[in-house]
C-alpha positions in Angstrom: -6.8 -20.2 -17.2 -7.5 -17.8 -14.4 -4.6 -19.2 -12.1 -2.3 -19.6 -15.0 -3.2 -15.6 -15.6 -2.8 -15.3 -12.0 0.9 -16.8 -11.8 2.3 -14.8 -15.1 1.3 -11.3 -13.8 3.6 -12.3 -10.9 6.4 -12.8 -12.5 8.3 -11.1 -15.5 7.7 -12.7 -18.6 6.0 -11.1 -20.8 5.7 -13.6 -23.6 4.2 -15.9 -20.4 1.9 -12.9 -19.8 0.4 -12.8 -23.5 0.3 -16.1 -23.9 -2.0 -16.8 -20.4 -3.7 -13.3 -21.2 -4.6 -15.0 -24.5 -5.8 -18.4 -23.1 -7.3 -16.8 -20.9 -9.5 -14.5 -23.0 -10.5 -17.6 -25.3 -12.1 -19.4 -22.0 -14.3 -16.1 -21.5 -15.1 -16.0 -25.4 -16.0 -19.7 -25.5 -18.4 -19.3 -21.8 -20.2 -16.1 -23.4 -21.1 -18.0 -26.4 -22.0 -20.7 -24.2 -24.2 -18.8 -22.2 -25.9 -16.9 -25.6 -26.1 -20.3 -27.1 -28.6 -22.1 -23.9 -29.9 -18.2 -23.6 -31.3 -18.3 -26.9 -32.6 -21.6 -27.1 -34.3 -20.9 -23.8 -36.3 -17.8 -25.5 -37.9 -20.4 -28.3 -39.3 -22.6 -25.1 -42.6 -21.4 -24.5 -42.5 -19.8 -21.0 -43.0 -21.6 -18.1 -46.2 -19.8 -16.6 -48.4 -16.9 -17.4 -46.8 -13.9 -17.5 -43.1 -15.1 -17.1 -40.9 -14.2 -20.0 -41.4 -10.6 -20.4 -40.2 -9.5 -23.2 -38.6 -6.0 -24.5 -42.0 -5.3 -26.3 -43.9 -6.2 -23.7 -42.2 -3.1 -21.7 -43.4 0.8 -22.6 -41.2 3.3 -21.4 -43.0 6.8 -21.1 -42.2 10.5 -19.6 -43.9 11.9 -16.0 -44.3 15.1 -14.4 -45.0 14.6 -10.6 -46.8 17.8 -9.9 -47.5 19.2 -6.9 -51.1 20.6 -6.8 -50.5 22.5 -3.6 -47.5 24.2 -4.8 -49.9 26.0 -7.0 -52.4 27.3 -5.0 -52.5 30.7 -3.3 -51.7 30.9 0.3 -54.5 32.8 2.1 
């Protein structure tokens, strides 16, 4: 798909062009789902070892301050 993309952006015909533009989109459509399909099935495995697998939850995202404590104190 990506050489037959490859040789209709070379040359002029448009309907070419479409067509292997086309084709070519389908391939990446059918890999992605693909890929989601052995992704998901993968997550319902147990994981492999302690620890591996982290998930979204397992992640807390919080705000800092990095303060300076000598900033604030008076220079003598």
């Amino acid at each position: 798909s990506i050489e037959r993309a490859r040789k209709a952006l070379r040359g002029d015909d448009m309907n070419e062009i479409r067509q292997a533009a086309e084709k070519l989109s389908k391939a990446y459509s059918e890999a992605g789902q693909a890929f989601y399909q052995q992704h998901s099935a993968s997550e319902s495995a147990p994981p492999a070892a302690e620890g591996a697998g982290a998930k979204a939850e397992d992640v807390a995202e919080a705000d800092y301050e990095i303060v300076d404590e000598n900033r604030h104190r008076s220079r003598d």
